[in-house]
C-alpha positions in Angstrom: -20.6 12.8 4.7 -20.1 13.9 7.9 -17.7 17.1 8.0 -15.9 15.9 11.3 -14.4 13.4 9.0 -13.6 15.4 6.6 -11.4 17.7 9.1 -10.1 14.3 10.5 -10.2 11.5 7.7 -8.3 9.5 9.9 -10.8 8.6 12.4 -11.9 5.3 11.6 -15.6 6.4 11.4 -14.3 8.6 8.3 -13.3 5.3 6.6 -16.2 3.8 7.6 -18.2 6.1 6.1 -16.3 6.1 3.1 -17.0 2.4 2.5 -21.0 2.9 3.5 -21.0 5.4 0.5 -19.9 3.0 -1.8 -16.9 5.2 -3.4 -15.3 3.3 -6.3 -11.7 4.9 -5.9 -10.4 4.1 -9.8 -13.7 6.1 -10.6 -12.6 9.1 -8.4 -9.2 9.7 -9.7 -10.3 9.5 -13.3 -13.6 11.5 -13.3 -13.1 14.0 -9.9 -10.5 16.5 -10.8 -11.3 18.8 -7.8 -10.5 15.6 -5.5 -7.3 14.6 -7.4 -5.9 18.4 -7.3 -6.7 19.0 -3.3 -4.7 15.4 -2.7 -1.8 16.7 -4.6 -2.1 19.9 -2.6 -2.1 17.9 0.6 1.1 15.8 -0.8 2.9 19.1 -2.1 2.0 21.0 1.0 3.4 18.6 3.0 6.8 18.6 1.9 7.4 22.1 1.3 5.2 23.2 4.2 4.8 20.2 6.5 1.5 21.1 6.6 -1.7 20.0 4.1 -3.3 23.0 3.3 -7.4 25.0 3.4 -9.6 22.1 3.6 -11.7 22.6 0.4 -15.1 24.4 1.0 -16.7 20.8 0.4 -16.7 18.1 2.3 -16.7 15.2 -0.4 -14.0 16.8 -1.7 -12.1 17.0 1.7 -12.4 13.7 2.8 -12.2 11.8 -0.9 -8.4 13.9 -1.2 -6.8 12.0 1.9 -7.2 8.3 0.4 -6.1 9.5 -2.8 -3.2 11.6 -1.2 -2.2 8.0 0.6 -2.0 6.4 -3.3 0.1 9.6 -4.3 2.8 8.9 -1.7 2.7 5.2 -2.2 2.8 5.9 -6.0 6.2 8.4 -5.7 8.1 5.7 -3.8 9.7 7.9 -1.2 10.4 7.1 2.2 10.8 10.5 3.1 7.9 11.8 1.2 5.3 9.4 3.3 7.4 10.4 6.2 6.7 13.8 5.7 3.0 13.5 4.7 2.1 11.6 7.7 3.6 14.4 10.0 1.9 17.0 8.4 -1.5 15.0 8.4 -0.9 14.6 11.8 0.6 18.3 12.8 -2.4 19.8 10.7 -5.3 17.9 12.7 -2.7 18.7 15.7 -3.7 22.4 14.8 -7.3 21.9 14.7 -7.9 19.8 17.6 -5.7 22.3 20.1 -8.5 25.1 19.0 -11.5 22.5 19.5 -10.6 20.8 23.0 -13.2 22.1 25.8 -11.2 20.6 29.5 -15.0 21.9 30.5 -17.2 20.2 28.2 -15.7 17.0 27.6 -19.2 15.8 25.0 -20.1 17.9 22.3 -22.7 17.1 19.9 -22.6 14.3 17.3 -23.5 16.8 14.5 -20.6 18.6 15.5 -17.0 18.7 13.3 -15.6 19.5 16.5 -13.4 16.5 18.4 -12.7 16.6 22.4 -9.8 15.0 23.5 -12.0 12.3 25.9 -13.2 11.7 21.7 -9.9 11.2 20.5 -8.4 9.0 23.9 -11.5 6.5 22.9 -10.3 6.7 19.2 -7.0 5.1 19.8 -8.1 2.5 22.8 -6.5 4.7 25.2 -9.9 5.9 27.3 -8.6 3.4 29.7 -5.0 4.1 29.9 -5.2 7.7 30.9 -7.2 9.0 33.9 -7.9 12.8 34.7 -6.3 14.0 38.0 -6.4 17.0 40.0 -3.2 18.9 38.1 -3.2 17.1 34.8 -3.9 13.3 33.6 -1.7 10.3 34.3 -1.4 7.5 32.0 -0.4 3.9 32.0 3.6 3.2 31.4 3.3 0.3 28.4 1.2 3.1 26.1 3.6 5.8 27.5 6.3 4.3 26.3 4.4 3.0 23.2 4.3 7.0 21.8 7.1 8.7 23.9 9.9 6.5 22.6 9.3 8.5 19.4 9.3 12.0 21.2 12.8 13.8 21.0 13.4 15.5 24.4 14.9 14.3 27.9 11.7 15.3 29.3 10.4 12.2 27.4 12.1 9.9 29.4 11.0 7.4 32.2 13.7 8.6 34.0 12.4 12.4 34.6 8.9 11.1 35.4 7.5 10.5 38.5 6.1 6.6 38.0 3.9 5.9 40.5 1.5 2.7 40.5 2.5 1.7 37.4 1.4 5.2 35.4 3.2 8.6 34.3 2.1 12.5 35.0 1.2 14.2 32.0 -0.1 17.8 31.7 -2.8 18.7 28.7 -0.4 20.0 26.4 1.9 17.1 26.9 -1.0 14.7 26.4 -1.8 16.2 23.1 1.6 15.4 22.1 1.0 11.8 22.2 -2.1 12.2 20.6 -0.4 13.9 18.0 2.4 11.5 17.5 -0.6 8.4 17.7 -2.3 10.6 15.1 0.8 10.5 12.9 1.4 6.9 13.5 -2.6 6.1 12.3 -1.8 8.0 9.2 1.5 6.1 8.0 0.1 2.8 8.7 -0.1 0.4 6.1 2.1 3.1 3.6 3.3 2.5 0.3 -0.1 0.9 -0.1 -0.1 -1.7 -3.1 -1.6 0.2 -6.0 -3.6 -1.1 -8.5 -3.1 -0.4 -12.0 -6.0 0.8 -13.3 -5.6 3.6 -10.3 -1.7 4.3 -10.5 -2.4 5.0 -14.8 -4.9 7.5 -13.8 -2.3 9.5 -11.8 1.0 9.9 -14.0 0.6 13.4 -14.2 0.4 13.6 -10.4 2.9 11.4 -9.7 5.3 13.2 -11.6 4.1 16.9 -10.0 5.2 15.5 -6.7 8.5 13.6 -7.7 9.3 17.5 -9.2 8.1 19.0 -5.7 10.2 16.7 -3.8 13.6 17.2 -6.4 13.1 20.7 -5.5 12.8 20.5 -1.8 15.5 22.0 0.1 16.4 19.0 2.3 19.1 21.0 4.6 16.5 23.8 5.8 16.1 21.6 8.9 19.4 20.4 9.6 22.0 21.4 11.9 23.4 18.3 12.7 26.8 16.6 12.3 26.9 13.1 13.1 29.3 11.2 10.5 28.2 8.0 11.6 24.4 8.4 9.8 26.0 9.8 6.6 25.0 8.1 3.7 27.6 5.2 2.2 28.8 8.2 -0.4 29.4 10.5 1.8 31.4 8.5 4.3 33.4 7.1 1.7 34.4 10.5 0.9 34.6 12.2 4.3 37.6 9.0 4.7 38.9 10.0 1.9 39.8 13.3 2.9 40.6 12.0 6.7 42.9 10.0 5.1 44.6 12.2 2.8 43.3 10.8 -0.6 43.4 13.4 -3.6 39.4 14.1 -4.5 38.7 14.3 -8.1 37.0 17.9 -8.3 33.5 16.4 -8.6 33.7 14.4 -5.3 35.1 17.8 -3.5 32.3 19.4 -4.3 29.6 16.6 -3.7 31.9 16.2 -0.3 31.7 20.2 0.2 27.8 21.3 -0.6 27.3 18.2 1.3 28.6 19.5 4.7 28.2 23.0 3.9 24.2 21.8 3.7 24.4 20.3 6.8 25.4 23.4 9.0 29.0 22.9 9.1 31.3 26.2 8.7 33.7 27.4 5.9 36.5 27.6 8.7 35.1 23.7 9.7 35.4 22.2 6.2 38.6 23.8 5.0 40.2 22.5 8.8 38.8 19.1 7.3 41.3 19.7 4.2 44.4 20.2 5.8 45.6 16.9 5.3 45.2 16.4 1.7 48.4 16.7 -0.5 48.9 20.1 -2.2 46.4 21.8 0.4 46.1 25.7 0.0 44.1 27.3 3.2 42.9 30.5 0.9 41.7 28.5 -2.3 40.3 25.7 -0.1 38.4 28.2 1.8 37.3 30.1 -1.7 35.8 27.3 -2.9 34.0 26.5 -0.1 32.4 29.8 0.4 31.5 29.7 -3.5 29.6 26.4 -2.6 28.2 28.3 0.2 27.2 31.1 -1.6 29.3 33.8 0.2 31.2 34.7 -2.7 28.6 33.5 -5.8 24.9 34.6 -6.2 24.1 30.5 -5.3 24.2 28.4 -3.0 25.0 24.9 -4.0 22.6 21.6 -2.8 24.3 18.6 -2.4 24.1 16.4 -6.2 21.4 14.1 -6.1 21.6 10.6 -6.0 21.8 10.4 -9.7 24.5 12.8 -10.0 26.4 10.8 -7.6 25.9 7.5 -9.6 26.7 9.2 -13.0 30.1 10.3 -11.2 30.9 6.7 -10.0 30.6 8.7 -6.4 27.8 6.5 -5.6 29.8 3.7 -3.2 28.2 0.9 -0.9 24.5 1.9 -1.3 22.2 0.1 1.4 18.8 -1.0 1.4 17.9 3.0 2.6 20.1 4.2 -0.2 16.8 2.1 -2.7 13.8 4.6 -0.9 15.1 7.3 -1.5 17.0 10.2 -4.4 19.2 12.4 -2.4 21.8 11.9 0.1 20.1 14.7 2.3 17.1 12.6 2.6 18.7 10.1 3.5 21.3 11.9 6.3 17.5 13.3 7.0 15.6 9.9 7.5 18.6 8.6 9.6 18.7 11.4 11.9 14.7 11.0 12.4 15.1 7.3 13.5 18.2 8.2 15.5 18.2 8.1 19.7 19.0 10.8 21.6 22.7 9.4 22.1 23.7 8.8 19.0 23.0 12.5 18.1 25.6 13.8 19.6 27.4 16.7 17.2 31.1 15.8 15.9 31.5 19.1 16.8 30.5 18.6 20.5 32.7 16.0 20.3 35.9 17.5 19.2 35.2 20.6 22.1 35.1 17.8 24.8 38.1 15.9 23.0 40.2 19.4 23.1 39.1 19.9 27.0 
């Protein structure tokens, strides 16, 4: 096997040469342990790290992990799991290939684990659509707009390039981008993949070591964002609640609370939020909130999960999102990946212009 496609097992070659080998994948999971442990490690990895870890010193063992890592994710049932794999699959190769591309010696040799970007351009049918020029590379528009829609950033718009017979400007770095995203896009194609029995039974033990990483993950380490509108059903339904003036039971407060408190927003900003309610008191609102927060306690309090939030009856209008996932951070999470640029405007942004 050859060890370029075991540092990049999503090159179709790697597949290819996975099927000439005649690997029998039921057989792998239940007699390769080394294989099944280094996909875990590339699942776990990638949601507490976003990244996949070492490759393992062999090369079997490298590129046998990634198909079996694809069964994991499919096997846990989580949207934002196999979003998060896929990214890290893609941000890991991202990290390889940016030490391997040679601008002055666009063919290496075939032996070679090493990958030029010409390489990679041919990979994903886009040798065509992107031309080297003097100060960069330009690439066709329809492909451009294929990967960029994806890319947060005004600079990613069609509007800040300079189109010019029918193609874009793009420096090397920026090209590497959209290979990365294309990358990532190759890698969550065709997930959750339909698992066969006799393959899923072999991995139980797995399984269940990722469904614990993921419980654990702290979902609000990335987010800064407040955009009521992508909130999950529960935590609209008790964001109105307060708007309106409705008296919380103490368990919704505090799903309500940790919820906001997770997502960036201030004690000052969430006792403000409680003014209305009936029997409101500013200096035990804002006690309890910076409990939550762990200001005044040695903890600071996640969100309950989605569990916690049905057991509670807090669990209100759940959508077809509200099925992929078990936590209403994943979920506020998932929403804000898919979300354009204007519908991520901060409510706080919002009330500064409103007071102006």
């Amino acid at each position: 096997m050859d060890a370029r496609h075991a540092r990049y097992p999503f090159l179709a070659g790697a597949r290819t040469a996975v099927e000439e080998a005649g690997v029998d994948l039921a057989d792998v999971v239940a007699t390769d342990q080394d294989v099944v442990e280094r996909a875990v490690e590339r699942v776990t990895r990638s949601l507490t790290d976003r990244e996949v870890g070492p490759m393992a010193r062999s090369t079997r063992v490298e590129l046998l992990s990634y198909p079996v890592a694809r069964v994991l994710v499919s096997l846990v049932d989580a949207d934002v799991a196999r979003r998060r794999y896929a990214s890290a699959e893609a941000a890991t190769a991202f990290e390889r290939l940016t030490t391997e591309f040679d601008d002055d010696a666009e063919m290496r040799s075939v032996g070679s684990s090493a990958l030029t970007r010409d390489a990679l351009l041919r990979e994903f049918d886009l040798s065509v659509a992107v031309r080297r020029v003097d100060d960069g590379y330009r690439m066709d528009v329809a492909p451009y707009l294929e990967y960029a829609a994806s890319l947060r950033g005004e600079e990613w718009r069609l509007t800040g390039r300079a189109l010019a017979d029918g193609t874009v400007p793009l420096e090397a770095a920026e090209l590497d981008r959209i290979l990365e995203r294309a990358i990532e896009e190759r890698v969550a194609e065709g997930l959750p993949l339909s698992v066969p029995d006799a393959i899923a039974s072999e991995l139980d033990r797995e399984v269940e070591t990722v469904e614990e990483t993921l419980s654990d993950l702290d979902f609000t380490r990335d987010i800064d964002t407040v955009v009521p509108e992508l909130f999950p059903p529960c935590m609209q339904h008790l964001l109105d609640g307060i708007q309106r003036g409705d008296h919380l039971p103490h368990h919704s407060r505090f799903a309500i609370t940790s919820f906001l408190a997770n997502i960036g927003l201030s004690t000052e900003e969430i006792v403000d939020l409680y003014q209305v309610n009936p029997g409101f008191g500013r200096e035990m609102t804002r006690y309890q909130t910076d409990h939550i927060r762990g200001e005044s306690s040695p903890t600071e309090y996640t969100a309950p999960s989605c569990a916690t939030m049905k057991a509670y009856d807090d669990c209100v209008n759940p959508d077809d999102l509200c099925d992929a996932i078990s936590h209403p951070l994943s979920y506020y999470e998932v929403k804000l990946d898919d979300a354009d640029d204007e519908e991520l405007t901060d409510w706080r942004e919002r009330e500064a212009t409103a007071e102006d």
